[in-house]
C-alpha positions in Angstrom: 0.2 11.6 -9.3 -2.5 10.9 -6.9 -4.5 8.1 -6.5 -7.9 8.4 -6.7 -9.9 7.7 -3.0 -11.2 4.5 -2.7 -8.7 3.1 -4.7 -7.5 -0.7 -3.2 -3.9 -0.6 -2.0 -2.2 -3.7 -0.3 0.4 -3.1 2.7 2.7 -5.9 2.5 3.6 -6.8 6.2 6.8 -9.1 8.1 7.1 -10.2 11.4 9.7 -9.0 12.9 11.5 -9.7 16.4 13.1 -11.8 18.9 12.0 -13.6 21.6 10.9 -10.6 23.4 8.1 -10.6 21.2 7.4 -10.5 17.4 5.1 -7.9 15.8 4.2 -7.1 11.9 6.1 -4.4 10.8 4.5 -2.9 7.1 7.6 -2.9 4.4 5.7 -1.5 1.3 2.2 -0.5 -0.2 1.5 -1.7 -3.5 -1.7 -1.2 -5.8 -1.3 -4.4 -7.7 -3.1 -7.6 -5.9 -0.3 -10.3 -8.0 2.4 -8.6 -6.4 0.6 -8.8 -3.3 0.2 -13.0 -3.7 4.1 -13.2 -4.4 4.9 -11.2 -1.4 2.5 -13.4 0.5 4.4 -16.8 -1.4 8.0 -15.6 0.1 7.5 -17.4 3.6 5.8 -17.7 6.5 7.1 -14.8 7.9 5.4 -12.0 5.7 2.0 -11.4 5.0 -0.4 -8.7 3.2 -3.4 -6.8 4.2 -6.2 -4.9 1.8 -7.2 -1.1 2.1 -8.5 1.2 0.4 -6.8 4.4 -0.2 -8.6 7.3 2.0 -11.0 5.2 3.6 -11.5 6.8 7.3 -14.8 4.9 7.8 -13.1 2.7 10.4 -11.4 5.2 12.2 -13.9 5.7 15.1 -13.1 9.5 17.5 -13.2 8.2 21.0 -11.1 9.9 23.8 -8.9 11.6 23.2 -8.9 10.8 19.5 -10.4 13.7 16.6 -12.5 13.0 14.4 -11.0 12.1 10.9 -12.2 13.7 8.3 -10.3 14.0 4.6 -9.9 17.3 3.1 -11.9 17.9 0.5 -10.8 19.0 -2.9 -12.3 22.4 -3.8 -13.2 22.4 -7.8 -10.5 24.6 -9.0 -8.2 21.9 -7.3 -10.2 19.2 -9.6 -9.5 21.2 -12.4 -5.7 21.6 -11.6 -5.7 17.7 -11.6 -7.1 16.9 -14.4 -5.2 19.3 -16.6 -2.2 17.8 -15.1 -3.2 14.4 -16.3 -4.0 15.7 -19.8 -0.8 17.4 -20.0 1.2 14.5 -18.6 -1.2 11.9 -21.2 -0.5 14.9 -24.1 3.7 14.4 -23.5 3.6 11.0 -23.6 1.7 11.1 -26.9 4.1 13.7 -28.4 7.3 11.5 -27.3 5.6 8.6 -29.3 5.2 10.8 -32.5 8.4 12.3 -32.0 10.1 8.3 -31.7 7.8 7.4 -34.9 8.8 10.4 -37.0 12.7 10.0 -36.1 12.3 6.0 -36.9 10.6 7.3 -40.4 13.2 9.6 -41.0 16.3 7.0 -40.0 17.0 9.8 -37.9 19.2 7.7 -34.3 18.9 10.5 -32.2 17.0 9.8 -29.2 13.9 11.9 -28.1 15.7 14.5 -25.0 14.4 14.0 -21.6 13.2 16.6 -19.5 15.7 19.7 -18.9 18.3 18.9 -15.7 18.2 21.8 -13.9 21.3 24.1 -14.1 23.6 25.7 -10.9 21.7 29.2 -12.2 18.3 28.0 -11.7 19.1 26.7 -8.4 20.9 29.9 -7.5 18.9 32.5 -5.2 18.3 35.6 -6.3 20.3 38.3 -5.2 19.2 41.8 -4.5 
């Protein structure tokens, strides 16, 4: 799922090296600022930085640099998004009714995942 622009992520950061010369090297991106603390509560050695997600603001063209500019998404993209996240929201719903109405029932079975793919569906087609 994609995050919506502008969002705050936090790049979790160690330094790293010898005695040639340390530098901070990122190690994750996280969206939630408590996991950022505990990262930053591990040692000396690690650190953490804010950003938001698709901020280009900051990144000035110069030479021999473009200019950044983030794609924009068209409205029948929009769309395509937001149906995904109603249909993914409408699954989850119909899971929970599905655990509810097997728990009424006294029915142990669990609720099946999504299908595994099988060696035919992975198959080419021949001609």
């Amino acid at each position: 799922m994609r995050k919506a622009a502008g969002q705050m992520v936090y790049v979790l950061v160690e330094e790293v090296g010898g005695k040639a010369g340390k530098e901070w090297r990122p190690v994750a991106v996280v969206t939630d600022p408590t996991v950022a603390e505990q990262w930053q509560q591990y040692g000396k050695d690690v650190s953490w930085m804010p950003l938001e997600l698709d901020d280009v603001k900051y990144l000035q063209p110069g030479e021999k640099r473009p200019e950044f500019r983030p794609q924009q998404m068209s409205p029948l993209e929009q769309r395509a998004m937001e149906t995904a996240k109603r249909l993914e929201e409408t699954n989850q719903n119909l899971i929970k009714l599905v655990k509810r109405l097997q728990k009424k029932l006294g029915i142990k079975d669990a609720v099946p995942g999504p299908a595994k793919p099988t060696a035919s569906l992975l198959r080419k087609r021949e001609k």
